[in-house]
Structures are given as C-alpha cells and as structure tokens.
C-alpha positions in Angstrom: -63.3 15.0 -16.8 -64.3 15.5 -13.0 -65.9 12.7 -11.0 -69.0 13.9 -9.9 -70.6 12.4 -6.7 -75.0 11.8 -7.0 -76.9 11.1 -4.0 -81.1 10.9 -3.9 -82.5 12.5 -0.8 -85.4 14.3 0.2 -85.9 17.7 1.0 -88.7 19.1 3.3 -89.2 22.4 2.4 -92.3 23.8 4.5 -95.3 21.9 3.9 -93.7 20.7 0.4 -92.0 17.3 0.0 -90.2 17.4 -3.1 -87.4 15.4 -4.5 -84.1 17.2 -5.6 -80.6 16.3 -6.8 -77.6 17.1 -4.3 -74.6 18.0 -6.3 -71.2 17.2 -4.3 -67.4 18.1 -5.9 -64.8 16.0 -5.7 -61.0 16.8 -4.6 -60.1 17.4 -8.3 -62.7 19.9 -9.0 -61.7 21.6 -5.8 -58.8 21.5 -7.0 -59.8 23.4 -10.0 -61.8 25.8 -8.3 -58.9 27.1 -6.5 -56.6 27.3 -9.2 -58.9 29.2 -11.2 -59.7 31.6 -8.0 -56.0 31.9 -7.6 -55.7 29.8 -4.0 -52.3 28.0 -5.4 -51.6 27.4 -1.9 -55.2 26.1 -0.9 -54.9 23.9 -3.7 -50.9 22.4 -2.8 -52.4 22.1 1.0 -55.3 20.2 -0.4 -52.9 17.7 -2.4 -51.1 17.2 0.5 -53.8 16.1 2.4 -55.0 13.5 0.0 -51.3 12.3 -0.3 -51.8 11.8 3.6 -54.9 10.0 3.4 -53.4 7.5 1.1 -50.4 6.8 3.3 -52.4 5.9 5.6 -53.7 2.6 4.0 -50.1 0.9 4.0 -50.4 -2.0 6.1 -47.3 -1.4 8.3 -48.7 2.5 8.9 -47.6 4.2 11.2 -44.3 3.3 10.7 -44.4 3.2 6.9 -47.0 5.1 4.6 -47.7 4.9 0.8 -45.8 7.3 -1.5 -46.0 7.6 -5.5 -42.2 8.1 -7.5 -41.9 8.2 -11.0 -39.8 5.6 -12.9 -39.5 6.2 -17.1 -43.0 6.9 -17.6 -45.1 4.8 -15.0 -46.2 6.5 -11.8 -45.5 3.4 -8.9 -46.2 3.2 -5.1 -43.6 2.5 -2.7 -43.0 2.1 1.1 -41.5 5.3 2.4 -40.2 5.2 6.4 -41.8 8.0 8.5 -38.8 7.5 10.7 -35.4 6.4 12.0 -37.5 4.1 14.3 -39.2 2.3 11.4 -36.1 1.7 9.7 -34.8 0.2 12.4 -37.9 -1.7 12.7 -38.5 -2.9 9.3 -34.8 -1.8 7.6 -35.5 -2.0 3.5 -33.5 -5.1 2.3 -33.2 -6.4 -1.4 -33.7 -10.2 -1.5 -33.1 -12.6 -4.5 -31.3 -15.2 -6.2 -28.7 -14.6 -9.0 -26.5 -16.7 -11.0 -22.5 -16.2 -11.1 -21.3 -15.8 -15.1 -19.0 -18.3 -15.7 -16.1 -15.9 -16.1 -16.2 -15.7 -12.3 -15.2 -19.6 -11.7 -11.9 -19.1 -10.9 -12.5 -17.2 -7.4 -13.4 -20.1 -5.0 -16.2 -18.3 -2.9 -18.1 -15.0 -3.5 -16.2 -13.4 -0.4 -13.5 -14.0 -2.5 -15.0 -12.6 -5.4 -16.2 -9.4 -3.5 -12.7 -9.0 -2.0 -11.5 -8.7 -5.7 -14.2 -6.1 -6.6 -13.4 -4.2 -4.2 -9.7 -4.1 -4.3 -9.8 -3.8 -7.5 -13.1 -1.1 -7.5 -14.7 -3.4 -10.7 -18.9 -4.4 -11.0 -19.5 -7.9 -10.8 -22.2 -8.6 -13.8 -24.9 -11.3 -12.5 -27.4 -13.0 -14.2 -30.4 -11.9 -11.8 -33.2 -14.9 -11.4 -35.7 -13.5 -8.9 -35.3 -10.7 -6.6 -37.8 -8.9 -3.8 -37.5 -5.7 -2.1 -38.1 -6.6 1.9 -38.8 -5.0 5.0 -37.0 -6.9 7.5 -38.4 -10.1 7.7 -41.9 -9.4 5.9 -41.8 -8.9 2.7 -42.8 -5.5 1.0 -46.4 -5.3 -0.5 -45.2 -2.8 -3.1 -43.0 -4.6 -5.3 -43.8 -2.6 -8.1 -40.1 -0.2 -8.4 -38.4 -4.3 -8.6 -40.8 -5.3 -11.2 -40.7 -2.3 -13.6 -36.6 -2.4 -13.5 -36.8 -6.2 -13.9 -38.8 -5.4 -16.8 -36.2 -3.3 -18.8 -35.0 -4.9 -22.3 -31.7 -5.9 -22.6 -30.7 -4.4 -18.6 -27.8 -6.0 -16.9 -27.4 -6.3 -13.2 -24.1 -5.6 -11.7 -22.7 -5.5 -7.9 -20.8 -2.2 -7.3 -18.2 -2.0 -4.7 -17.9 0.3 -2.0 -15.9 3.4 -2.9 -12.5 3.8 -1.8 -12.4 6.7 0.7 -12.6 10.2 -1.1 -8.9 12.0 -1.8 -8.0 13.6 1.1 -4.8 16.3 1.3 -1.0 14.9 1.9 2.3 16.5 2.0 4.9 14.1 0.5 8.7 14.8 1.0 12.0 12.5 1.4 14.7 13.1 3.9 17.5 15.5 4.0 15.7 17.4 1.4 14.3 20.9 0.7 12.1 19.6 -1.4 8.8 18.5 -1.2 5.0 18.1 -2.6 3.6 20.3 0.0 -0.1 19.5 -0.9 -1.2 16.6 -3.0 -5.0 15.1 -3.2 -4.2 11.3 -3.0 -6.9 8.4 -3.1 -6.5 4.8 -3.6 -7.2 3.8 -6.5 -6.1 -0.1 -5.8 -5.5 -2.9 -3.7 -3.3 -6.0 -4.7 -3.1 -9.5 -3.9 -0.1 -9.2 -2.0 -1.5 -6.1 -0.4 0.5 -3.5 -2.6 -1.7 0.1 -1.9 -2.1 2.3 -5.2 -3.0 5.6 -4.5 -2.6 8.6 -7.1 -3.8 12.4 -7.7 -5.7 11.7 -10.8 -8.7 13.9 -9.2 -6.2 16.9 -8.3 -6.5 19.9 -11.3 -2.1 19.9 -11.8 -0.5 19.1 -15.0 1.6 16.7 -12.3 0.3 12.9 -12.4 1.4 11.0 -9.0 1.2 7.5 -8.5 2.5 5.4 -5.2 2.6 2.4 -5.0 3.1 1.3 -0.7 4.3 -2.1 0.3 3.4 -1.7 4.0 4.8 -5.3 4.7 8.4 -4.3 3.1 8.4 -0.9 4.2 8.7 0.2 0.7 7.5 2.7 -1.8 7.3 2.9 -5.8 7.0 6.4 -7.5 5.8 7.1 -10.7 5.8 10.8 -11.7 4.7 12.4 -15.3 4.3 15.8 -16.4 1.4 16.9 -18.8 2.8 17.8 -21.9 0.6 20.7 -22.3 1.7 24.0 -23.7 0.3 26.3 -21.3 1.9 24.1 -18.0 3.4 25.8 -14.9 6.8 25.6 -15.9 8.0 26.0 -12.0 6.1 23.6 -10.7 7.4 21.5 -13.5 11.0 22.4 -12.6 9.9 21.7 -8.7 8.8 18.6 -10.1 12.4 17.8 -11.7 14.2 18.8 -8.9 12.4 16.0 -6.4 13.0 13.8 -9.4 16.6 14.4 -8.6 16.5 14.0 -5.2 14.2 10.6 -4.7 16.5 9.0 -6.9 19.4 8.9 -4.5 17.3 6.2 -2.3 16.5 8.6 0.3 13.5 8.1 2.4 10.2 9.2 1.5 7.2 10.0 4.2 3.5 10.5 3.1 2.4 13.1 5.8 -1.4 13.9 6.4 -2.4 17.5 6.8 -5.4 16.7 8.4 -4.2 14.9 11.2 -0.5 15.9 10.9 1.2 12.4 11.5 3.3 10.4 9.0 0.5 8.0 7.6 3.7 6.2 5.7 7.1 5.9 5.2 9.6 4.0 3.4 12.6 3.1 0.9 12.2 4.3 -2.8 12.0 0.9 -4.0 12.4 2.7 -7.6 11.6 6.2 -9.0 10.1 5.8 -12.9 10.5 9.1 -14.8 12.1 8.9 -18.1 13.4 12.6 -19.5 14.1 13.4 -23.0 17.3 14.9 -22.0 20.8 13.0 -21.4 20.4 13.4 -17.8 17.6 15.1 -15.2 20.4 17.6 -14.4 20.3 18.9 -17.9 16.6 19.2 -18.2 16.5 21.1 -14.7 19.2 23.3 -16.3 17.5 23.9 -19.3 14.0 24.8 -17.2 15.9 27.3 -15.2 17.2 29.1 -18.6 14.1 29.2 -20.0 12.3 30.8 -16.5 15.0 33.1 -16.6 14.2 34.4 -20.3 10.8 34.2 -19.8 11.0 36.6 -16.6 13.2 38.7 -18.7 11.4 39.4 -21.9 7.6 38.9 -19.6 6.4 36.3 -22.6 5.9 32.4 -22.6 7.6 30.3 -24.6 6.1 27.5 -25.9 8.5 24.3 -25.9 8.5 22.0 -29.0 8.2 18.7 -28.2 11.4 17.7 -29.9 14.6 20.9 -29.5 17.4 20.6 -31.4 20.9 21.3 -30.5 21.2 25.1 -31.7 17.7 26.1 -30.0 19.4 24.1 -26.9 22.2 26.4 -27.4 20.8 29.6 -27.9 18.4 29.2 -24.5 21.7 28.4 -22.5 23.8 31.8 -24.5 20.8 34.1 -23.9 19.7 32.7 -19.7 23.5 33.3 -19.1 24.0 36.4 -21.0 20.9 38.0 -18.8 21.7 35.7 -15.4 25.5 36.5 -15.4 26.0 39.9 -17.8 28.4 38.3 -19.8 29.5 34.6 -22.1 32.4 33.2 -21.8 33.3 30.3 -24.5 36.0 29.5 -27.2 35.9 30.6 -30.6 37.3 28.9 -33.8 37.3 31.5 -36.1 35.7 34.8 -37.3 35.0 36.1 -41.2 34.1 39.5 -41.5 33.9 42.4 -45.0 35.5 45.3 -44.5 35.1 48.5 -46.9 38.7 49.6 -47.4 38.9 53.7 -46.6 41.9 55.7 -47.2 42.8 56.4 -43.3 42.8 53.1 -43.0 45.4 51.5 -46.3 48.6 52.3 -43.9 47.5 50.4 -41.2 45.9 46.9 -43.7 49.8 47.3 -45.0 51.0 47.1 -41.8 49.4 43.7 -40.9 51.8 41.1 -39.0 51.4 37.9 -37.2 51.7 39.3 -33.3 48.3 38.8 -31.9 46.1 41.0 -30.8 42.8 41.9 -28.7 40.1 42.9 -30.5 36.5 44.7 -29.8 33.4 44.5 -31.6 30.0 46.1 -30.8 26.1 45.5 -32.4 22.5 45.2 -31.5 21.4 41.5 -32.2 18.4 39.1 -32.2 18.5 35.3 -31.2 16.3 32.9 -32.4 14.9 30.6 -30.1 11.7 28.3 -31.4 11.5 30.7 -34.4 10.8 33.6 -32.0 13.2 36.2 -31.9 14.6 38.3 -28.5 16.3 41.4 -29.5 19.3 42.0 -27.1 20.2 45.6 -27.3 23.8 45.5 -26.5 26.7 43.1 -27.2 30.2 43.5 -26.9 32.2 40.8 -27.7 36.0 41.1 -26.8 38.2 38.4 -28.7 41.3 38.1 -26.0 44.0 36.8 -28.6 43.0 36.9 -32.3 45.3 36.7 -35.7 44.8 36.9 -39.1 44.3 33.5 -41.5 46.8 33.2 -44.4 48.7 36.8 -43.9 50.8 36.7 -46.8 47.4 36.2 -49.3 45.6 39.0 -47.4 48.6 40.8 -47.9 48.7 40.7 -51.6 45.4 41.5 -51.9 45.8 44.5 -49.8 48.4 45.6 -52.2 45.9 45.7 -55.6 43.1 46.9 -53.6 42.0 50.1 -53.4 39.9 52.8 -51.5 36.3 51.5 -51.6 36.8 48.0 -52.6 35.9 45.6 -50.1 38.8 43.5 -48.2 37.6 39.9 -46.7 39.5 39.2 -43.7 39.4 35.6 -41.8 40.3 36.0 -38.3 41.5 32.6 -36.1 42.3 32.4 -32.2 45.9 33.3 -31.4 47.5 32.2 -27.9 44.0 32.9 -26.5 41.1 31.2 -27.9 38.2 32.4 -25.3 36.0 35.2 -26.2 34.0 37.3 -23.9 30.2 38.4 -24.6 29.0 41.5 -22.3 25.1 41.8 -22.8 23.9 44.9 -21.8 19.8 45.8 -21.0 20.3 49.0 -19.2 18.2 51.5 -20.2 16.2 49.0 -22.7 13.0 48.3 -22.3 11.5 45.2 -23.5 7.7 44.9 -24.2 
C-alpha cells in the first residue's frame, strides 16, 4: 500500500475562503507512476537518490555512508567507504575474543599455531565468544552483518590461512641431459618443520602428477613422478616422462628454472627418484612405449593398454614394431610342423629326402593379435637358413604307403643354422 502524505491548509480562492485537502505522493508512488508511464530510468535515478539520502545519516558521513546487502533473507545496513582515504582513516577491523579447542594445546603460542596453518594451508576451528566489526578505533554502529552470522545454528568459525602463491610456469631439467619438463605449473602445496618445500602440478590439465620435494638447507631434491593410468593418455609424453625417469635416476643434478624471470629458482642433488614400473626395468617399459608408438603410427589407430600384458601380447608388440621399424625379424626357431597334400610331380622328390640341410622359403598374408585386436600384415617371408627333417626314416616309410592326394605331415627342426629371417612387406598396402 502507498504512504500517503495529508496536510490541512487553506486556500484563498478570490473572495472565497474554503478549506481543501492537499494530496502529496510519496517516493514509492512516484515510483509507480513512472513505471507504469514507462520512465524505467526516471524511476532507477529516483532510487538512487533516496539510496543517497540515506547514506548520508551515517554518523562518520562523508567518509562512510549507509548501504543495505542482503544476507539469507534479511535485508541489513552496513558501513560502506566512499574512499581510499576513509579506509585509511577508519580501516574495517574485526574485533573479538575466541577460545582455542583443546586439540590446539600442544602448540605453545598462537604464532606458533598460525605458523602451522599456514605451512600446512589447514583452518584453525575456534570457539567464537564475542566478536565486533570496527572502524579503526571506534566501533561500527552497524553491527548487524556480525549479529545475523553469529546467529546461524550449528555455524563454526574457522581462521583460514593465507594462500600459498598461485602456480606459476617452470622448466625443470637435470644436467647433461636432453631431456626436460619444458613447462610445468608448480605451486606449493606445503611447508615442513624442518623447512622441506612441497610444490606439485596438481592444478596443471596432464595425465603427469609432479611432486618436489626442496631441502634448500641440504641443497637437495626429492621427485615423485606418476602417470595417469587413463586409457586415452598421451602416450609420448608418457614415454618423455620415462625417459627423464631414466635419466634423474643416475644422481644427476636437477634445476627448477622460472620462465617468467628466466633464472634457476633451485637446484640440487636427487636425493631420490620414486617411480615404481610394472616392468623388470624402466628400460623395458620405454622399449615397450616406443613399439607400441611405432604400430600406432603405422596402422593410424590407438591401442588401448590393459593394465596387466602378458608375455605373448609383450611379444607380439616387440615382432610387429620391429618387423615395421626394421623390415625384417631375426630370431631362432625350434621347430616347424606343417601338412602337405602329396601330388604326383612331387612323390620323386618326398622319396628323395636325406639328412643334408637345407634353406627353405615360405610366403603368406598374416594377422597378429595384440590386446584381442588384430593387424593384418600383408606380406611375410620367412627364410629358415638351415632346416632338416624330424625322424627321416618314419617320414620315409610313410612316404612309401602314401599316395597322390593323401596328406604327408612333415616336422621340420633347425639344422647347423637355427636363426630364421622374417621380411614384412607394406609396399603397396594400404591400411585403414
């Protein structure tokens, strides 16, 4: 409902005296008027003046004036500075008397206790007894904001720490190596008792997790690297990851080099390098990496990496990255079983057969399976230098009842020679 103003007066009106009612809007029913005449702007100009008006009446005006804030659902003054000066002046200050949980006894002063929040970036929960919000020496007329929080059920009061500084960009590298970490977002995450710095990349978007740990007094530094096991990681900055493994853990020294200012902010020892592989050594998981880059490049498809590879998968990735790297496998072969469907210009030489070895040459298309995925390879020739057949005489005698069309097993094991020879070929194959 509008508040209506009602003053008496009287009114001369020629020769007649009469008395008449003077009707005189308030600033809300102006305020209606224009909203309903479409002035939105008279109307805001019109607020703003009243909100003037009433900063006005706080007793430290000029330098402070009245303002209204929401908190929940309770509209509240508050002092609001109309300057740099005033703050300066009267600087807002937050005065009261709290109790220290007993959990806390063990620190002997609250310096000490602060020194630990901070360090260690943890609240410290207080029991709060009375508090006032000041303005320099005086205290603040409008104490409602403290009351109303005071007021919440069941709210605990808590001193936060300053924040570490934000992550800023570092390049991190150890000596007489190529490689290096050319841009990692490091913060510290924690201070020790005995001053030990902890700074990691936890707010950097990589699937690698860093972790130093700089004893400025001892000149040393602990690294602790991890990989996200996630399927879709960047397997070559995994493998660049592996490969400074390798090299911080021959003690060299590593340098933490800021790229904004471009000077060595520390240096040191590896005290110790934590990574633990799932491989026998960090040599063969770089290997392994490598092959499976290679493929990938190869066949233009990801391969997802089990968590757990066993030996023939391990196997297969090495055959294949080498067959594709190099053109050809070389290993050592035990033995070789084959069918053979016995034709007629072929009886004279089966009952020829001796013992001399010989070299032998056999051609197909073939898949391997790697991860139950298959990769076709178009073109294998596999060339056995020295081979001889298994148990001559038996094959012999069978040769001798068998006949055209019947099928002839034939065992073949390594003669003088037992290395074989794989030639992969990919020319004029092309792989989708």
């Amino acid at each position: 409902m509008s508040e209506i103003n009602i003053q008496k007066v009287n009114q001369v009106d020629g020769d007649m005296l009469q008395n008449c009612t003077i009707i005189k809007n308030s600033t809300i029913d102006e305020i209606h008027k224009m909203m309903k005449n479409g002035d939105i702007t008279g109307a805001i100009d019109l607020l703003k003046q009243q909100n003037k008006i009433l900063g006005t009446y706080h007793p430290y005006y000029p330098d402070y004036s009245i303002e209204i804030k929401k908190i929940f659902d309770k509209e509240i003054p508050y002092s609001k500075p109309a300057s740099k000066h005033a703050l300066k002046k009267y600087p807002p200050l937050l005065k009261g008397k709290f109790n220290i949980p007993t959990k806390y006894y063990g620190f002997r002063n609250l310096n000490e206790l602060l020194s630990y929040s901070y360090r260690t970036q943890t609240d410290i929960e207080i029991d709060m007894v009375e508090l006032k919000k000041m303005l320099g020496e005086v205290e603040d007329p409008y104490q409602d904001e403290i009351t109303t929080i005071l007021d919440i059920p069941g709210g605990k009061w808590k001193i936060k720490p300053k924040q570490f500084p934000a992550a800023k960009p570092y390049r991190i590298a150890t000596e007489d190596s190529e490689e290096s970490f050319d841009y990692v977002l490091l913060r510290t995450t924690k201070i020790s008792d005995n001053s030990e710095i902890f700074m990691s990349n936890i707010e950097q978007k990589t699937n690698l997790c860093i972790e130093l740990v700089l004893n400025l007094r001892l000149k040393k530094i602990v690294l602790n690297l991890s990989i996200n096991d996630e399927e879709d990681s960047d397997k070559k900055a995994t493998l660049k990851f592996l490969k400074f493994i390798e090299q911080a853990g021959k003690g060299n020294k590593l340098s933490i080099i800021s790229l904004e200012k471009n000077i060595v902010m520390a240096s040191g020892v590896l005290d110790n390098v934590n990574y633990k592989s799932g491989f026998n050594s960090i040599q063969e998981e770089i290997k392994f990496l490598e092959n499976i880059i290679v493929i990938e490049e190869k066949y233009r498809r990801k391969i997802k990496i089990p968590k757990y590879i066993d030996q023939d998968d391990f196997n297969s990735v090495e055959y294949l990255a080498t067959g594709i790297r190099d053109g050809k496998v070389i290993g050592k072969w035990k033995d070789f079983t084959n069918e053979i469907e016995l034709v007629q210009e072929s009886m004279d030489f089966w009952k020829s057969i001796n013992e001399i070895p010989f070299e032998i040459v056999l051609r197909a298309k073939i898949e391997i399976i790697i991860f139950d995925e298959r990769f076709e390879v178009p073109s294998l020739t596999r060339v056995l230098k020295s081979a001889t057949f298994d148990n001559i005489d038996v094959l012999k005698n069978k040769i001798n009842v068998l006949e055209t069309g019947d099928i002839l097993k034939v065992k073949l094991i390594p003669g003088c020679d037992n290395n074989f020879e794989d030639i992969l070929d990919f020319n004029n194959y092309a792989i989708t």
